[in-house]
C-alpha positions as CSV (number, residue, x, y, z in Angstrom):
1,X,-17.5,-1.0,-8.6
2,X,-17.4,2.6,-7.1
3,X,-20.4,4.1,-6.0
4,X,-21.3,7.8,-6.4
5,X,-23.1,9.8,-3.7
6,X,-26.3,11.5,-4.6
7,X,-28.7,13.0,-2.0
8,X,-29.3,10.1,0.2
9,X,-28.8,7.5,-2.5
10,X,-26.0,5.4,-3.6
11,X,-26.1,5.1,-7.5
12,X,-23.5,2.7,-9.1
13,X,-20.6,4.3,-11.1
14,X,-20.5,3.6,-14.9
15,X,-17.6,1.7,-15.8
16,X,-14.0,3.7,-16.9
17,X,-12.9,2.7,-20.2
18,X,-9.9,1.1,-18.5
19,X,-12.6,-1.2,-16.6
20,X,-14.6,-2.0,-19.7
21,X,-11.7,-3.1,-21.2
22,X,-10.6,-5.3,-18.6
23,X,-13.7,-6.9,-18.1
24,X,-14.1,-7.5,-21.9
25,X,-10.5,-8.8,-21.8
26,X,-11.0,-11.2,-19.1
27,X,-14.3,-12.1,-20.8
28,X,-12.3,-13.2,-23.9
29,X,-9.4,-14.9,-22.5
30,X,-12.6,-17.0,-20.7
31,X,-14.1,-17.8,-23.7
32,X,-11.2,-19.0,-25.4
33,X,-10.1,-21.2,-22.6
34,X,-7.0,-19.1,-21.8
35,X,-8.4,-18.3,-18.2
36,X,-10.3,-20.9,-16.2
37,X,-13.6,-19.5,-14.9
38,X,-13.2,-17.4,-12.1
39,X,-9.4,-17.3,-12.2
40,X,-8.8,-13.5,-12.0
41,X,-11.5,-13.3,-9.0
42,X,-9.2,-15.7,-7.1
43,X,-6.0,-14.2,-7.8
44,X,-7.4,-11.0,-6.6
45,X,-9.1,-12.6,-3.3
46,X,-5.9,-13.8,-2.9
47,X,-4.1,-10.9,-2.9
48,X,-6.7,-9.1,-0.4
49,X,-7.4,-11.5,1.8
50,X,-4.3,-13.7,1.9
51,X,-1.3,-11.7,1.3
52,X,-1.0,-8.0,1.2
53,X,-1.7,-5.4,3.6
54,X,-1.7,-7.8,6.5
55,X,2.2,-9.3,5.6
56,X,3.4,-5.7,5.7
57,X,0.7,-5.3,9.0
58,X,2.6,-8.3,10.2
59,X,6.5,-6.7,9.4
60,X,5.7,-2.9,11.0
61,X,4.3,-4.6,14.5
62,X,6.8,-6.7,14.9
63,X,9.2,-4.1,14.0
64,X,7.4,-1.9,16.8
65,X,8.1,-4.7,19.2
66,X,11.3,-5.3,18.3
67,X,14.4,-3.5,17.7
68,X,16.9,-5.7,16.3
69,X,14.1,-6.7,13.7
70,X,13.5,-2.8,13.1
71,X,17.2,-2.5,12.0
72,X,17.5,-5.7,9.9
73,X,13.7,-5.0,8.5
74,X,15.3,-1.6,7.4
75,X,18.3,-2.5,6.1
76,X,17.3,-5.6,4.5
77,X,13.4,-6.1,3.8
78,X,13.0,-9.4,2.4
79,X,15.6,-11.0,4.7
80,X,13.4,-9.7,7.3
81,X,10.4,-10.7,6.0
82,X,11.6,-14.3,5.5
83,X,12.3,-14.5,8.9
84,X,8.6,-14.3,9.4
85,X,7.8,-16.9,7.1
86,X,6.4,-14.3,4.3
87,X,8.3,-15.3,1.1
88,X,9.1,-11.6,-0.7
89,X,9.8,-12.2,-4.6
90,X,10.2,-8.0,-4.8
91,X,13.0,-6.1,-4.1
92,X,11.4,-4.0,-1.5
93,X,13.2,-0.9,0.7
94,X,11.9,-0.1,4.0
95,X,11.9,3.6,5.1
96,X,10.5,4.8,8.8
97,X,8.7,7.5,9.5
98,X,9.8,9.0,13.3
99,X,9.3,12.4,14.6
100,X,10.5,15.3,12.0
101,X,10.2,12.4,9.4
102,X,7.2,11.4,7.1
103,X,8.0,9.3,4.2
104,X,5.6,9.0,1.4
105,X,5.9,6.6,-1.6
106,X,4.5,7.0,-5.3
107,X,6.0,5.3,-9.1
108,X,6.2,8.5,-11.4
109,X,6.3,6.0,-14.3
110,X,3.7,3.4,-14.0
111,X,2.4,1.9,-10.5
112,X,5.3,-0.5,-9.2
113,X,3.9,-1.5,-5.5
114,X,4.6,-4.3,-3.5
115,X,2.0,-6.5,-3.8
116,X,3.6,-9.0,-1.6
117,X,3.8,-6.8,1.1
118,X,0.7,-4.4,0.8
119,X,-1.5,-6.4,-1.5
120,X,-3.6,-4.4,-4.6
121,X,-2.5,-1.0,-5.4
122,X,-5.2,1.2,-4.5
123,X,-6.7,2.7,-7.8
124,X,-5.5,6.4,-6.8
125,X,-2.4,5.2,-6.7
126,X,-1.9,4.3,-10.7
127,X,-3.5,7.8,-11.2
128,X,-1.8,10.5,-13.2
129,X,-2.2,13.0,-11.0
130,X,-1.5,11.0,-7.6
131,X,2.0,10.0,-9.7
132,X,2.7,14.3,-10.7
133,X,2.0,15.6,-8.0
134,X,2.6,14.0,-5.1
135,X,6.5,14.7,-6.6
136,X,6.0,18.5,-7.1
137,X,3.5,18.6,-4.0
138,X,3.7,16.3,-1.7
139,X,2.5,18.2,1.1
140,X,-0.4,20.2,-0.4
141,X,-1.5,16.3,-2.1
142,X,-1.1,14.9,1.5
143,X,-3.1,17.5,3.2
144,X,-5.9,16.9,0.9
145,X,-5.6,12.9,1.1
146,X,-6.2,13.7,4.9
147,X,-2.9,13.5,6.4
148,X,-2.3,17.2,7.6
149,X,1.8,17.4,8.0
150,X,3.1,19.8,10.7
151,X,5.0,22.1,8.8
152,X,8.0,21.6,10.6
153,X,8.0,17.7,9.5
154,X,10.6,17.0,6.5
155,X,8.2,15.3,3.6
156,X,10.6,12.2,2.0
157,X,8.8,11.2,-1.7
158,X,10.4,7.8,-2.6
159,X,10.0,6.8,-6.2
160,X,9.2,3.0,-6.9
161,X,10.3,1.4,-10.0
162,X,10.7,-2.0,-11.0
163,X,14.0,-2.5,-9.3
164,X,13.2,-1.6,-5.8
165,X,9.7,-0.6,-4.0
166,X,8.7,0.8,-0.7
167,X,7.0,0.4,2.2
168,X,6.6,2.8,5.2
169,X,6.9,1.7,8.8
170,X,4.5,4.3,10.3
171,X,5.2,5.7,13.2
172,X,3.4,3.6,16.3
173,X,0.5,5.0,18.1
174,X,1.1,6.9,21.1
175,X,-0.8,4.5,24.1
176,X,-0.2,1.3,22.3
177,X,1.9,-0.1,25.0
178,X,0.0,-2.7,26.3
179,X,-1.5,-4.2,22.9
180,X,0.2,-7.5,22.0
181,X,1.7,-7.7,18.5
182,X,-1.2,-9.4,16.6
183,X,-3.4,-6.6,18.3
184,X,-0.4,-4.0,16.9
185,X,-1.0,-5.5,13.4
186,X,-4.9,-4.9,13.3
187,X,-4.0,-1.2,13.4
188,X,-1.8,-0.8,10.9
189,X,-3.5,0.4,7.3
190,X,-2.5,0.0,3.6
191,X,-2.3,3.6,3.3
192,X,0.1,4.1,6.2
193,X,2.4,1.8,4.7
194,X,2.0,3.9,1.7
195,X,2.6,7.0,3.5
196,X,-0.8,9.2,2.1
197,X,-1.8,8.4,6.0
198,X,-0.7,8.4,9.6
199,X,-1.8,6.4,12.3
């Protein structure tokens, strides 16, 4: 649950309507015997802890490391991705960043994200006005989300759908060179991969 900031104390968040009716959903499908207990809590553990963020981690340090797996991670992302023994059932694109080039991603429709690759979509990103304006204003939306463009930086919005999703290969870190891939992988973030951040 979110927390909201008051003064020095943390006060829980009421529930969204969305939330209440999730939770009275998942409540009901328990009841009824639809749902084993504690089913949704281990589908989403699972796809925090053992997939997500840390497969696409996984793709963009290797890809840092090594350039034939750049291009083929690019041109083809679940061949790639099979290669390091991370099944992909998503069509997923691959887009880089590199100097003059940020790419961002967002689904002006619904909130189609790779979950294979990057896990839970973060709850901003389902949000109507992530999805509006990060088309119309991608810069200004960035900015405020923390990641401050150079103006003379070219902004690419790609728009997921249900036939093909992105992911980001950030840029790598200036004064990484001596860090080992699994050390590369620690310092790559979901929202890099999304594109709302830069390392």
């Amino acid at each position: 649950m979110s927390q909201a900031r008051d003064g020095d104390h943390h006060h829980p968040t009421p529930p969204s309507p969305v939330e209440r009716r999730a939770a009275a959903l998942e409540e009901l499908l328990t009841e009824k015997g639809l749902v084993p207990e504690g089913y949704i809590e281990a589908v989403t553990s699972f796809y925090q802890n053992d997939v997500g963020p840390m497969n696409g981690a996984r793709a963009v340090a290797r890809a840092w490391v090594d350039a034939g797996f750049r291009a083929r991670l690019l041109e083809d992302g679940p061949a790639a991705l099979d290669e390091l023994g991370l099944d992909s059932d998503e069509n997923f694109v691959a887009v880089a960043n590199e100097p003059g080039v940020h790419n961002v991603v967002v689904c002006t429709l619904c909130s189609c994200y790779p979950w294979d690759v990057l896990g839970l979509p973060p709850g901003w990103y389902k949000e109507p006005p992530y999805r509006a304006r990060m088309v119309r204003e991608p810069r200004v939306l960035l900015e405020e989300m923390g990641c401050d463009l150079p103006d003379d930086v070219e902004v690419r919005v790609w728009d997921s759908s249900a036939e093909v999703r992105y992911l980001v290969v950030p840029e790598r870190p200036a004064g990484t060179e001596e860090l080992s891939e699994t050390e590369l992988a620690e310092l790559v973030t979901r929202d890099s991969m999304i594109g709302v951040a830069r390392l």
